[in-house]
C-alpha positions, 0 to 999 in steps of 0.5 A: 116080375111080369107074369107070376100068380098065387094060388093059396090052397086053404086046405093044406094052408099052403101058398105057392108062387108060380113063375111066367112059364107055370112052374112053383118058384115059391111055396110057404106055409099059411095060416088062413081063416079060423072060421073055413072058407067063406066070402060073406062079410063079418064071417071071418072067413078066408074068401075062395075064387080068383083075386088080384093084388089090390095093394101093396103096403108097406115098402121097406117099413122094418120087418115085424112093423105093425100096421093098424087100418094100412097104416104103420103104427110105429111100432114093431112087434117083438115077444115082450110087446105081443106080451103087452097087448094080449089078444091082438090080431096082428098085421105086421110087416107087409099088406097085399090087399086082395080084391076079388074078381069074381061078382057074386062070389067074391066082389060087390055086396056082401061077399066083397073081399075088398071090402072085408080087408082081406090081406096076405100079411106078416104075423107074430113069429109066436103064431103057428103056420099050418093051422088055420087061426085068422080073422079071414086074411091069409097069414105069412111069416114076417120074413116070407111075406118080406119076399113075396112082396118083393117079388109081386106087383098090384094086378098080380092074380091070386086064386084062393082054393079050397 
C-alpha cells in the first residue's frame, strides 16, 4: 500500500503504522536498543531520525526462519533450538533493512544506519517485548513482523523517535 509510514517511539517501545490519510492502522509492541538511542557505529544503539525501508528480506520464507548476514540459514528457530544455541541475538522471520536519510546523524560515516545493519525483524517468542533488550535493531514478534512486512514496501519512511 502507497503512502504508509512508521514511526518507532524508542521510549514507549512502540511501533505504529500510519495509513495514506495519517490515521494508526497498526500498532505493536518492540523491543529496540539495549544500550538507548544512539547512531554511532558499534554503540548498540537503535539510531533516532528519519529512515527509509532499505530492503526487504525474506518473502515467504517460514515464520521463525533464521537469517544470519540477510540470508537464511535454513533453519527454524523453535524453544529447543534456541536452547542449543545459547546467547544468540536472533534475526528471525523478516529483515526491513533501514537507511538513513539524514547525513550527519544517521547516514555516511560513522553513524550510518545502513552500514550498522539495523533491521525491524522478527525475534524468539521467549523474548520480551516492552523492554529495550537489542543490539540496536528494533525487535517484532515473528507473527507481527509477518504482517508489517506484508503491508510496506522499500522507500517506506521510518521515523525513529525518542
Amino acid at each position: 500500500m502507497k503512502g504508509l509510514r512508521i514511526e518507532v517511539d524508542i521510549g514507549a517501545q512502540r511501533l505504529a503504522l500510519f495509513g495514506p490519510d495519517g490515521a494508526c492502522i497498526r500498532r505493536y509492541a518492540v523491543s529496540t536498543g539495549a544500550n538507548g538511542a544512539g547512531e554511532r557505529m558499534n554503540s548498540g544503539c537503535t539510531p533516532r531520525g528519519r529512515h527509509r525501508i532499505r530492503a526487504l528480506i525474506g518473502a515467504g520464507a517460514p515464520a521463525g526462519t533464521v537469517f544470519r548476514g540477510r540470508r537464511p540459514t535454513g533453519e527454524v528457530w523453535t524453544p529447543a533450538f534456541a536452547a542449543a544455541h545459547p546467547g544468540r541475538d536472533w534475526i528471525l522471520s523478516r529483515i526491513l533493512w533501514l537507511s538513513g536519510c539524514e547525513p550527519g546523524r544517521n547516514r555516511f560515516g560513522e553513524v550510518d544506519t545502513m552500514r550498522r545493519y539495523i533491521y525491524i525483524h522478527g525475534t524468539g517468542d521467549d523474548q520480551p517485548m516492552g523492554v529495550p533488550l537489542s543490539h540496536g535493531c528494533i525487535r517484532m514478534r515473528n507473527a507481527e513482523v509477518v504482517e508489517l512486512f506484508d503491508l510496506v514496501s522499500p522507500g517506506t519512511s521510518v521515523e525513529i523517535l525518542e
